[in-house]
ZAKE-833939 format. One record per residue (C-alpha): chain; z, y, x. Coordinates in pm, whole numbers, always signed. Example, Ala and Ser with C-alpha at 12.3 -4.5 7.8 and 13.67 -1.06 7.14 Angstrom:
2
MARVEX;kette;zz;yy;xx
MARVEX;A;+780;-450;+1230
MARVEX;A;+714;-106;+1367
//
This chain:
435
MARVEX;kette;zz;yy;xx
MARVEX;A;+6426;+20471;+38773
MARVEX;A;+6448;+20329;+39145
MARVEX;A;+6358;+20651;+39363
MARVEX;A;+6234;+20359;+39661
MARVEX;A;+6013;+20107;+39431
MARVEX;A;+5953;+19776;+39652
MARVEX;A;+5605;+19765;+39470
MARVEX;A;+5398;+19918;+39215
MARVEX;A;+5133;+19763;+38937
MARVEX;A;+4870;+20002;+38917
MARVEX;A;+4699;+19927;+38534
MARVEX;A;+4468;+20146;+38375
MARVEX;A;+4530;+20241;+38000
MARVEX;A;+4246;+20024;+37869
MARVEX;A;+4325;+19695;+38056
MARVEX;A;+4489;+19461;+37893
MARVEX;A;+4718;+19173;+38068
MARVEX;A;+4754;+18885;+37909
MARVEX;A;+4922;+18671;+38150
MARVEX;A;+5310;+18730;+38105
MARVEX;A;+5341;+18579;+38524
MARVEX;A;+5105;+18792;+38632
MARVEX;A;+5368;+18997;+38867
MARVEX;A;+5524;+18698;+38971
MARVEX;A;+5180;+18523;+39061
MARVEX;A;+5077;+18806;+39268
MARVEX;A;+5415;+18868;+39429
MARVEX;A;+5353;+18522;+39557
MARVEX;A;+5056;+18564;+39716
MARVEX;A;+5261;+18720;+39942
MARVEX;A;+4994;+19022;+40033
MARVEX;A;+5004;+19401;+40064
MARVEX;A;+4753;+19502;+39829
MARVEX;A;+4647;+19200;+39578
MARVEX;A;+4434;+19236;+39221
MARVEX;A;+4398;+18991;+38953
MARVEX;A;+4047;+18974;+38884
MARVEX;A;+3988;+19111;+38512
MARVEX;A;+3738;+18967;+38274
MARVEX;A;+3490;+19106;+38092
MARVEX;A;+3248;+19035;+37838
MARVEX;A;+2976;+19061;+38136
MARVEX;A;+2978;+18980;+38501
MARVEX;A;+3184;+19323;+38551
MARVEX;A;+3523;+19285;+38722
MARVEX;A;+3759;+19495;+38942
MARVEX;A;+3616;+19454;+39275
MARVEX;A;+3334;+19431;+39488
MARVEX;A;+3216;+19254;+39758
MARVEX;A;+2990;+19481;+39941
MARVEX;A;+2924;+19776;+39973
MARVEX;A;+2590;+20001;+40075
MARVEX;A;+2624;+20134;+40422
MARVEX;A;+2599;+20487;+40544
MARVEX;A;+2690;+20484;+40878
MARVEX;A;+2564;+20329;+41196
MARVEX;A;+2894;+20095;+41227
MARVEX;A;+2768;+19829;+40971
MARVEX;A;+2957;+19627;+40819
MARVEX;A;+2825;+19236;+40888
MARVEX;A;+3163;+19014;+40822
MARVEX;A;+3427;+19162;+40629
MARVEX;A;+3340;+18990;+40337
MARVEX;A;+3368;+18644;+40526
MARVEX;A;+3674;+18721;+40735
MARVEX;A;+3994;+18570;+40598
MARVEX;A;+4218;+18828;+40746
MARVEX;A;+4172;+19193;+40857
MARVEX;A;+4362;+19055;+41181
MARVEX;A;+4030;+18870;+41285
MARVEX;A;+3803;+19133;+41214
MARVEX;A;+4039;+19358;+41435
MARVEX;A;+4029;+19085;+41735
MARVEX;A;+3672;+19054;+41714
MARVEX;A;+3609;+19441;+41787
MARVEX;A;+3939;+19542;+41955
MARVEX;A;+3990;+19784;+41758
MARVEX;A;+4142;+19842;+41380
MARVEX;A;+3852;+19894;+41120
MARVEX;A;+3945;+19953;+40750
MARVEX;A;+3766;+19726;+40463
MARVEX;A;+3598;+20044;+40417
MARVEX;A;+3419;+20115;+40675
MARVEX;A;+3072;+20201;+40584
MARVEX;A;+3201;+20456;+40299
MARVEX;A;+2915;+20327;+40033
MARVEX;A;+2897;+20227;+39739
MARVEX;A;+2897;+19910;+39521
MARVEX;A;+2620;+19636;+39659
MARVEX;A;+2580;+19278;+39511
MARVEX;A;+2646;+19024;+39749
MARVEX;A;+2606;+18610;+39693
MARVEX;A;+2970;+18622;+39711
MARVEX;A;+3064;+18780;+39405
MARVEX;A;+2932;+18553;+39142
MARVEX;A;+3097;+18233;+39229
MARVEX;A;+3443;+18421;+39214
MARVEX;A;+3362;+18628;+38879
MARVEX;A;+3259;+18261;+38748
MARVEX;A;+3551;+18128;+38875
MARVEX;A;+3350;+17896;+39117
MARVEX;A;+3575;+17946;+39428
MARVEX;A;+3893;+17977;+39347
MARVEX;A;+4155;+18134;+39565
MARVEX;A;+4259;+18480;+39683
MARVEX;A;+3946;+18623;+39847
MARVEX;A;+3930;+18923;+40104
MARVEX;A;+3721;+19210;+39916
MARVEX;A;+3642;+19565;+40036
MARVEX;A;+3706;+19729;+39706
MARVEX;A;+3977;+19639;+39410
MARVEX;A;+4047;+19886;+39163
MARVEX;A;+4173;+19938;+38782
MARVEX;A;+4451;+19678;+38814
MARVEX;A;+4635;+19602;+39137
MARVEX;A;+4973;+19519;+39278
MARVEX;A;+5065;+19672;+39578
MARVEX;A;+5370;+19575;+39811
MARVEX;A;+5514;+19924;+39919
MARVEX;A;+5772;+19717;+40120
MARVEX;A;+5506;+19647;+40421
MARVEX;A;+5491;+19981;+40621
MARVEX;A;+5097;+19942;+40644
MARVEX;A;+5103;+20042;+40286
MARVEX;A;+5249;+20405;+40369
MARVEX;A;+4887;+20557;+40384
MARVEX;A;+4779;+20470;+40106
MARVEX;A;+4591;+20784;+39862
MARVEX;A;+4425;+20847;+39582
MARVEX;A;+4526;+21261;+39701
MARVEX;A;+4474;+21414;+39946
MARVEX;A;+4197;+21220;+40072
MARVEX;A;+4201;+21124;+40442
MARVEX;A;+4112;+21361;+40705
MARVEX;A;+3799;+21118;+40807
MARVEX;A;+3679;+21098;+40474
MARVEX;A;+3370;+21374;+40372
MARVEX;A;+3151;+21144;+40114
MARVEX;A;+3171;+21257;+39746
MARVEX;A;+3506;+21267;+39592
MARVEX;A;+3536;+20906;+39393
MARVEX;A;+3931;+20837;+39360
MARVEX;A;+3822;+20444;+39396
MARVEX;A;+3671;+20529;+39747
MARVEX;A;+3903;+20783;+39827
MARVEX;A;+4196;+20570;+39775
MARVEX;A;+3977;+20236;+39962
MARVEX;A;+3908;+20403;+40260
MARVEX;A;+4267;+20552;+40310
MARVEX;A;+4358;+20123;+40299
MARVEX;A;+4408;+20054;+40643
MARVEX;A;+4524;+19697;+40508
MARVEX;A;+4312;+19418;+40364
MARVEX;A;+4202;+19428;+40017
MARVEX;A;+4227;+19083;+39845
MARVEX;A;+4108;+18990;+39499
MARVEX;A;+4307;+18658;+39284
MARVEX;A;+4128;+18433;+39071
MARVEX;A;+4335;+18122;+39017
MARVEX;A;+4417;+18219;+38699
MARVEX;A;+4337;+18444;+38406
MARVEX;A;+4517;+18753;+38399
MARVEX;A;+4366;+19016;+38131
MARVEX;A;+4012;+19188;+38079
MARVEX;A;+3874;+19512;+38117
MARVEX;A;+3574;+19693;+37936
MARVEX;A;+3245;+19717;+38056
MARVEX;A;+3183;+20096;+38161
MARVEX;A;+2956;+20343;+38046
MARVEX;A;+2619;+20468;+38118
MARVEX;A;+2550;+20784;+38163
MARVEX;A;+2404;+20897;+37842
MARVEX;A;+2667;+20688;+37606
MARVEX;A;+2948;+20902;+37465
MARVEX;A;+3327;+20821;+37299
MARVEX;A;+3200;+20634;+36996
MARVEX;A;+3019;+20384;+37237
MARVEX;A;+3324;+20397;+37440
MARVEX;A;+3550;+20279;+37098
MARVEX;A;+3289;+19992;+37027
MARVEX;A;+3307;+19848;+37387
MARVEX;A;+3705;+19851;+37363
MARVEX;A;+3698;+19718;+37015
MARVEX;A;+3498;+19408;+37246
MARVEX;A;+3689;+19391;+37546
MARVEX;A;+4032;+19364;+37243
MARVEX;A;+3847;+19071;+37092
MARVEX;A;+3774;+18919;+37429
MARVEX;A;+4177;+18922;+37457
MARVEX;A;+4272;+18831;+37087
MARVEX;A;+4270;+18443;+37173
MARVEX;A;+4532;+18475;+37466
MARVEX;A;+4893;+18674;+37397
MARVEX;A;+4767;+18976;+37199
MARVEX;A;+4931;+19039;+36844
MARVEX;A;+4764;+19304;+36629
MARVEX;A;+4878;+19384;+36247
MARVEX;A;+4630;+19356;+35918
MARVEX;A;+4536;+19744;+35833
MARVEX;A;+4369;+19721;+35478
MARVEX;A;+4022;+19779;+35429
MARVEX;A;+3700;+19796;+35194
MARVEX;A;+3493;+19603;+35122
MARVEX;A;+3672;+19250;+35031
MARVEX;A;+3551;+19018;+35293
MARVEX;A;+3542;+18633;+35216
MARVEX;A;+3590;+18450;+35558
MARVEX;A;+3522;+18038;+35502
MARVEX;A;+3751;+17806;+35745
MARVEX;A;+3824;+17445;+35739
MARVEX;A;+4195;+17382;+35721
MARVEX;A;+4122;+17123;+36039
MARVEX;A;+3979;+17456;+36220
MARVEX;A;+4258;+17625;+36303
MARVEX;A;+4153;+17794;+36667
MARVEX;A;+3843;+17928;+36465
MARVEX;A;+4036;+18082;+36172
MARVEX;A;+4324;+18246;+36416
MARVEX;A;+3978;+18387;+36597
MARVEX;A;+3853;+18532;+36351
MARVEX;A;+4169;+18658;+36153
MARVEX;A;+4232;+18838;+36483
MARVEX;A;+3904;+19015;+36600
MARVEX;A;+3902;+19131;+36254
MARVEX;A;+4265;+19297;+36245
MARVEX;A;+4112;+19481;+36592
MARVEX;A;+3831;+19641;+36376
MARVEX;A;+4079;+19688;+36071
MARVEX;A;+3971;+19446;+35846
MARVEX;A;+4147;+19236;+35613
MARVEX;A;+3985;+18942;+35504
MARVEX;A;+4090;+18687;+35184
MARVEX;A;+4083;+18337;+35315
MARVEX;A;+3861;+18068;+35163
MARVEX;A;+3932;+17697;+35202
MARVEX;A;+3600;+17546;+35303
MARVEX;A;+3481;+17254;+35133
MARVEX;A;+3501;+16921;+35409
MARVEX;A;+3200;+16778;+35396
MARVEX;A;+3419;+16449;+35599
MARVEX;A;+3620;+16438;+35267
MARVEX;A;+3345;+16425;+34986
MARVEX;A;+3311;+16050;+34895
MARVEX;A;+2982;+15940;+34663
MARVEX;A;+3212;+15981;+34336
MARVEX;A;+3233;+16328;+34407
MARVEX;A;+2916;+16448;+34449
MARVEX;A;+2777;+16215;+34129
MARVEX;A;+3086;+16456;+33978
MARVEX;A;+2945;+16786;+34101
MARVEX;A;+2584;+16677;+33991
MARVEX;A;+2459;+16737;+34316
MARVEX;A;+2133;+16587;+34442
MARVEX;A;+1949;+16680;+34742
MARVEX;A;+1605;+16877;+34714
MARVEX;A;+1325;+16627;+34684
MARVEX;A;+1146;+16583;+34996
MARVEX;A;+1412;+16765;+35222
MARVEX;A;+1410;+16696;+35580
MARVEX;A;+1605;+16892;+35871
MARVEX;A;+1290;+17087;+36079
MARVEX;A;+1411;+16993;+36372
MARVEX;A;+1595;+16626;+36379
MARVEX;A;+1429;+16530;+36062
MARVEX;A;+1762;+16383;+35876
MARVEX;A;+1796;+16458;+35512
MARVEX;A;+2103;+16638;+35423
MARVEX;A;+2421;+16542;+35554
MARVEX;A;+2734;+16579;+35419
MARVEX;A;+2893;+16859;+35619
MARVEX;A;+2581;+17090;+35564
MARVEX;A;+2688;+17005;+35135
MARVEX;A;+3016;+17117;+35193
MARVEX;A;+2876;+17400;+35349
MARVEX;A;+2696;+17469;+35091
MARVEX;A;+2953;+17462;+34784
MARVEX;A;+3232;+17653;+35049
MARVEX;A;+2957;+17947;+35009
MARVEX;A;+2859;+17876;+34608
MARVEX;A;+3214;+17884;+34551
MARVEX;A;+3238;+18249;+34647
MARVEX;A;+2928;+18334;+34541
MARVEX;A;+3114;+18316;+34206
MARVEX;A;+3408;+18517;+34289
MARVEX;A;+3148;+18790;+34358
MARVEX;A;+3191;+19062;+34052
MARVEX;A;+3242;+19376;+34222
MARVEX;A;+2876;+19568;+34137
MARVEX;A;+2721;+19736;+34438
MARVEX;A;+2679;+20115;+34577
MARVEX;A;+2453;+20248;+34726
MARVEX;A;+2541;+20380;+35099
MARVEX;A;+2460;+20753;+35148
MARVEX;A;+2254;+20845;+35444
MARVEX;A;+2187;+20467;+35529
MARVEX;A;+1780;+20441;+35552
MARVEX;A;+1752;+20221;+35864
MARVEX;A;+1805;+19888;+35725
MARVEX;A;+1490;+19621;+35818
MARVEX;A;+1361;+19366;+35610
MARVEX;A;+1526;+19053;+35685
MARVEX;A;+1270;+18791;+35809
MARVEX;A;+1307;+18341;+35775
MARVEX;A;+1713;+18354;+35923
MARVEX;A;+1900;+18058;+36034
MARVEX;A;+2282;+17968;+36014
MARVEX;A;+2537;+18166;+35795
MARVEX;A;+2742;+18374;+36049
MARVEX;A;+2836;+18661;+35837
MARVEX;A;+2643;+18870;+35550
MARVEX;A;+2727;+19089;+35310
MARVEX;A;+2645;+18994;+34906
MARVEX;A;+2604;+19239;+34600
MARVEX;A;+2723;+19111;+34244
MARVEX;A;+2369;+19129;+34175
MARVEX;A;+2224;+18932;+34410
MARVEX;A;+2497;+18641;+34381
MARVEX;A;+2416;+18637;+34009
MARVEX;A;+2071;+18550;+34184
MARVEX;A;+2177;+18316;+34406
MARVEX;A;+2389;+18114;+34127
MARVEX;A;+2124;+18097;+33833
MARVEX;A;+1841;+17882;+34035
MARVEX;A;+2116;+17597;+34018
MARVEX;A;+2118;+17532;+34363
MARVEX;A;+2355;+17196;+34345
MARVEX;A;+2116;+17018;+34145
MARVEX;A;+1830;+17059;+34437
MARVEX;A;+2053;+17082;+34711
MARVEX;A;+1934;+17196;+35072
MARVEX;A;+2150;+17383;+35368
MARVEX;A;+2265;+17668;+35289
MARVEX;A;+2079;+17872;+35567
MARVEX;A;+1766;+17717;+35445
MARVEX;A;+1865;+17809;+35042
MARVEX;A;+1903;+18161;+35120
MARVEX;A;+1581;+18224;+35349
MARVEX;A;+1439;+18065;+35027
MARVEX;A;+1587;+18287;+34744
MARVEX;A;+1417;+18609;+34930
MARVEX;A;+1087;+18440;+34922
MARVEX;A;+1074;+18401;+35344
MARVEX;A;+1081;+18027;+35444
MARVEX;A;+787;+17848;+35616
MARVEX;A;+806;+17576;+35364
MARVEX;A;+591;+17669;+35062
MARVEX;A;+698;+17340;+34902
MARVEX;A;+1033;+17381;+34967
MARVEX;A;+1031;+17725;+34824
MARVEX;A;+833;+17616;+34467
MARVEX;A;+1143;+17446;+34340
MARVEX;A;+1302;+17805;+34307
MARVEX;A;+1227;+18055;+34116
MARVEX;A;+1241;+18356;+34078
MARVEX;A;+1322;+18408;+34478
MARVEX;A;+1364;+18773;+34407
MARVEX;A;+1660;+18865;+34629
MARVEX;A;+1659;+19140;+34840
MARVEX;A;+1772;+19067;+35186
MARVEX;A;+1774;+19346;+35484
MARVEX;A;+1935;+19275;+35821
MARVEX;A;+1937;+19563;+36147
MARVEX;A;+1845;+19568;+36493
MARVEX;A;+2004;+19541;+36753
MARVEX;A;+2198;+19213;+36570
MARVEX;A;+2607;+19291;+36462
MARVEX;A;+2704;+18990;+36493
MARVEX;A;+2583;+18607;+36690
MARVEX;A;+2783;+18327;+36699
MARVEX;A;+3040;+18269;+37019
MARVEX;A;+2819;+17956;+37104
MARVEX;A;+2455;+17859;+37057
MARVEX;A;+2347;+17522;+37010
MARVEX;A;+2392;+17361;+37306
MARVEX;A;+2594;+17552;+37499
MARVEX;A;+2942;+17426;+37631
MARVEX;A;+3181;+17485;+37412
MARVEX;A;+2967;+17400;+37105
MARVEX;A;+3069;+17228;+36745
MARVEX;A;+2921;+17189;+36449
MARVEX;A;+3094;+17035;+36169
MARVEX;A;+2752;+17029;+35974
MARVEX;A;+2513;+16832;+36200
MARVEX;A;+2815;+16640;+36322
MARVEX;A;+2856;+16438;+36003
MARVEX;A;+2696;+16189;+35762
MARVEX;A;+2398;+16210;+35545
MARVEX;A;+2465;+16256;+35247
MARVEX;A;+2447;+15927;+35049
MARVEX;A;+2532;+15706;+35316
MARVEX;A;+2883;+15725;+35470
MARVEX;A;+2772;+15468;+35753
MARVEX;A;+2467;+15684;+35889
MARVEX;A;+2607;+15943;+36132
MARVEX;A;+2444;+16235;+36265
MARVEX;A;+2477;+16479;+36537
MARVEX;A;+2291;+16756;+36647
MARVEX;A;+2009;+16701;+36918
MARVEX;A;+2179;+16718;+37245
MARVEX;A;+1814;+16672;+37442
MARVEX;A;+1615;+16927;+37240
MARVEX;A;+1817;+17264;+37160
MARVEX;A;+1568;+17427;+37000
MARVEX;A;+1794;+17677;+36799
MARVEX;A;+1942;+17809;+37122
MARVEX;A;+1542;+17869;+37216
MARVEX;A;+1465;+18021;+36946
MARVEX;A;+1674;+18367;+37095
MARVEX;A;+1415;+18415;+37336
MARVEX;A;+1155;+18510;+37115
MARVEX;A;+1401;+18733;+36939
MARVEX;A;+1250;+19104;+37026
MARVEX;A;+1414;+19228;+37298
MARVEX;A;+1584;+19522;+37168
MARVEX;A;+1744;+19277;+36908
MARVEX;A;+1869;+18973;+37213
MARVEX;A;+2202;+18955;+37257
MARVEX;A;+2299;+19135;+37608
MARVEX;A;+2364;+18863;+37855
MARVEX;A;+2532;+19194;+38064
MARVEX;A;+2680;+19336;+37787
MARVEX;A;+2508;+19649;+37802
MARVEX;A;+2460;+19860;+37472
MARVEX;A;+2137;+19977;+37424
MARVEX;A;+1998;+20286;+37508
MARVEX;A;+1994;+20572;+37245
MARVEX;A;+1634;+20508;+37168
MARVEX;A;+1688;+20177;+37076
MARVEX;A;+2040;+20286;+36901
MARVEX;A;+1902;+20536;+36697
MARVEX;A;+1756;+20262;+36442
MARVEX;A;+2082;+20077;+36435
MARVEX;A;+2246;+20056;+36093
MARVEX;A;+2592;+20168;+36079
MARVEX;A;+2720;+19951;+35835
//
């Protein structure tokens, strides 16, 4: 080891880079104390651009001045970023460069968890997280201990995407909260330069990709190796491939009357092969059920929509499989809604019987989907298709009226997925199924 380092890369353990140029891209820069901002599943980052103040010296411009250098000419005198010794305050300047908005290399009072720092400029000699400086008499924080011994300008880099960071903790959350918002901020990163290894796990988990998918199924394959799953991959039927032959084969016929509640369409033919992707497994189902110990939290599951993830006893797939679904054919996440007796549409509902499954989902939800309907980003093989039994009638999901992405806000609160990322609080956590 160099006894003289020319810099230093200051990471904590639970960041994770995923940009193998970061060091080069912020040597370039060409500053004494740079960070690459850090993403998070929320707003959070690693740096601020205020802070509260707490002395009379306030401090009106350093978030707008470009270089320490003016600040110093304005006043005559040097000032570090610091100078008010408070703590975080939200500024309009933050969001625009956590949303990558303005793009650039902005000056910042406050960078910490991951930062490069250029040991070869002699303003960097005073830099501490220990002792703190001789000025300093505020509550020991090593962020603001080490910020206000900075007597050089802070900058923050967002030209690129460099790694994330997790979300931290409230007061009252302990280590297994702690685990669950890494196990996040590791999924966050699984789509960029992270390789994890299968660990082998109970129960078998089914997970349905199209071969043509192949960004989804790497996804997915990785957030689950994060959590230590291993899952058996199933082929999905492609609705784009069935031809009219093929169905008459398969006996399938759509349910009489059928129309989708929101565009109206009948059934198209991505939302079949939907359908007999999850009837095929419903068939591979033969492992009988046990009951969980200690688990008494479960709710009833109420009229659900879309086909994200659940969990299926031998039992109730024997259900599923005996109304003959393929000869009255619907979506799938209408079909199973049905089969537990809780859709809106009564007539819909009398072509099946008995609808005697037993369906139970928790609060807040496990899992939602990476994109609602709507939302950039957005695909859906199943409204983006044909109807059924008509090749040369296309469809496409309502682009005007996104009603499925409205329908989360009148999901209870406690259940809405955390635009922050918080977790909830240990009221609200104590009826969460641990399943």
């Amino acid at each position: 080891m160099r006894s003289n380092p020319a810099s230093l890369q200051f990471v904590d353990s639970d960041n994770l880079l995923t940009n193998p140029q970061l060091l080069n891209l912020l040597i370039a820069e060409n500053l004494t104390l740079v960070a690459p901002m850090m993403e998070s599943r929320s707003l959070y980052s690693n740096f601020w651009c205020g802070v509260t103040p707490q002395v009379q010296l306030r401090q009106t411009s350093v978030d707008h001045l470009s270089t320490l250098s003016e600040l110093s000419a304005k006043h005559g005198f040097l000032i570090p970023p610091l100078l008010s010794q408070g703590y975080y305050k939200r500024t309009p300047d933050y969001q625009p460069i956590r949303e990558w908005k303005r793009l650039g290399c902005f000056p910042v009072p406050m960078v910490h968890s991951t930062f490069f720092l250029d040991l070869r400029r002699e303003s960097s000699r005073d830099l501490a997280f220990y002792p703190p400086h001789p000025d300093y008499s505020w509550a020991f924080d090593d962020i603001m201990v080490f910020a206000f011994s900075a007597r050089v300008q802070m900058y923050v880099c967002n030209r690129d995407h460099y790694g994330f960071l997790p979300v931290p903790l409230k007061a009252q959350q302990n280590v297994e909260d702690e685990t669950e918002s890494f196990i996040h901020t590791i999924t966050e990163a699984l789509n960029l330069y992270l390789h994890l290894s299968f660990f082998p796990a109970e129960p078998i988990i089914f997970l349905i990709n199209l071969k043509r998918r192949l960004d989804r199924r790497t996804r997915m394959l990785k957030t689950m190796a994060s959590m230590g799953f291993r899952a058996t991959l199933i082929d999905a039927v492609d609705g784009k491939a069935l031809n009219t032959s093929q169905l008459q084969a398969l006996g399938i016929e759509m349910l009489t009357g059928y129309k989708d509640p929101y565009s109206g369409r009948v059934l198209t033919r991505g939302e079949i092969g939907c359908f007999l992707s999850h009837h095929s497994i419903w068939k591979l189902v033969h492992q009988p059920e046990h009951s969980v110990e200690g688990v008494n939290n479960l709710v009833e599951a109420d009229y659900s929509y879309w086909t994200l993830a659940y969990a299926l006893s031998q039992q109730g797939a024997q259900k599923l499989l005996a109304v003959q679904p393929l000869t009255k054919m619907l979506p799938v996440d209408e079909f199973l809604p049905i089969m537990f007796n809780k859709h809106p549409n009564v007539q819909y509902m009398s072509h099946f019987e008995p609808r005697d499954l037993k369906a139970f989902s928790v609060e807040p939800l496990l899992l939602y989907p990476t994109h609602y309907t709507g939302e950039p980003g957005y695909i859906s093989d199943t409204e983006t298709s044909t109807i059924w039994d008509d090749e040369a009638v296309a469809t496409d999901w309502d682009r005007q009226h996104a009603r499925k992405t409205a329908q989360q806000g009148r999901i209870r609160p406690i259940a809405q997925n955390s635009v922050t990322g918080d977790s909830p609080p240990p009221a609200a956590r104590a009826s969460r199924d641990e399943l």
